[in-house]
N, C-alpha and C positions, 0 to 999 in steps of 0.2 A: 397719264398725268403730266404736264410740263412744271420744268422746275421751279415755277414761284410757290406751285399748290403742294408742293415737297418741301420747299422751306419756310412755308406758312406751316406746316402740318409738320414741322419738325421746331421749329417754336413754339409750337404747341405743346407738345411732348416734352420739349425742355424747360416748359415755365411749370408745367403741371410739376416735374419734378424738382424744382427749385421750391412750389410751393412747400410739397412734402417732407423736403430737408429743414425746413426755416418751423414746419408743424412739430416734425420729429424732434428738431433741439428744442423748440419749448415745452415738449413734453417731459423730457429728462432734465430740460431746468428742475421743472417742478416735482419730478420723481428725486432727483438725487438726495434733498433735502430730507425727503420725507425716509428716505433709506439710511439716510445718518442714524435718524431718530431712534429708527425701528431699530439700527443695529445695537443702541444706547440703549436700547430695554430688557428687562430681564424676559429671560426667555418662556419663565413659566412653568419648568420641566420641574418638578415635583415627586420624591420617591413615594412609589407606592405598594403595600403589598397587594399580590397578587391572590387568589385563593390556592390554598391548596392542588384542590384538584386542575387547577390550570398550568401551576406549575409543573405537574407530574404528565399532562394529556400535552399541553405544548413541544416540551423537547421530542418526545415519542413519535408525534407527529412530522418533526424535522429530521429526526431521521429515517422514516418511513419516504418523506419527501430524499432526502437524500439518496435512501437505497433503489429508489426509483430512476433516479439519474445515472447513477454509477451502473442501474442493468442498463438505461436505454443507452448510455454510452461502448456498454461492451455488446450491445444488440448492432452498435452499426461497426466498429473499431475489431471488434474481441474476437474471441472463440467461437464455433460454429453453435455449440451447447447454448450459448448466451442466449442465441436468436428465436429458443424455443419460447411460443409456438408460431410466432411466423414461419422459421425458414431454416 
């Protein structure tokens, strides 16, 4: 390629990305307002009770999730017992 088809083809490239700088700020013109707003709004969050048995099956569950972590962490970190029955 000789150099004019390089700096044709590099003004190219640079307008396209001018275009997309001058698209992107007007995008955020128009987001930023709208992000004031949203932040001025109540949020919605609302107490709620739970049911019973949600409250009693959830924690159980986080810590079943929990004790799961703490073997797979002493399966690669720990003791050799940890690793049963891989290894």
């Amino acid at each position: 390629m000789s150099t004019a088809l390089w700096l044709l083809a590099l003004q190219g490239v640079l307008g396209a990305h001018a275009v997309m700088g001058i698209l992107y700020g007007a995008v955020l013109a128009h987001l930023l307002p709208e992000l004031q707003a949203w932040a001025a709004a109540p949020t919605g969050f609302a107490p709620w009770q739970a049911p019973a048995l949600l409250r009693w099956v959830m924690p159980l569950m986080a810590m079943g999730v929990l004790a799961s972590g703490v073997r797979d962490l002493g399966a690669v970190y720990g003791p050799r017992w940890c690793r049963f029955p891989w290894g």
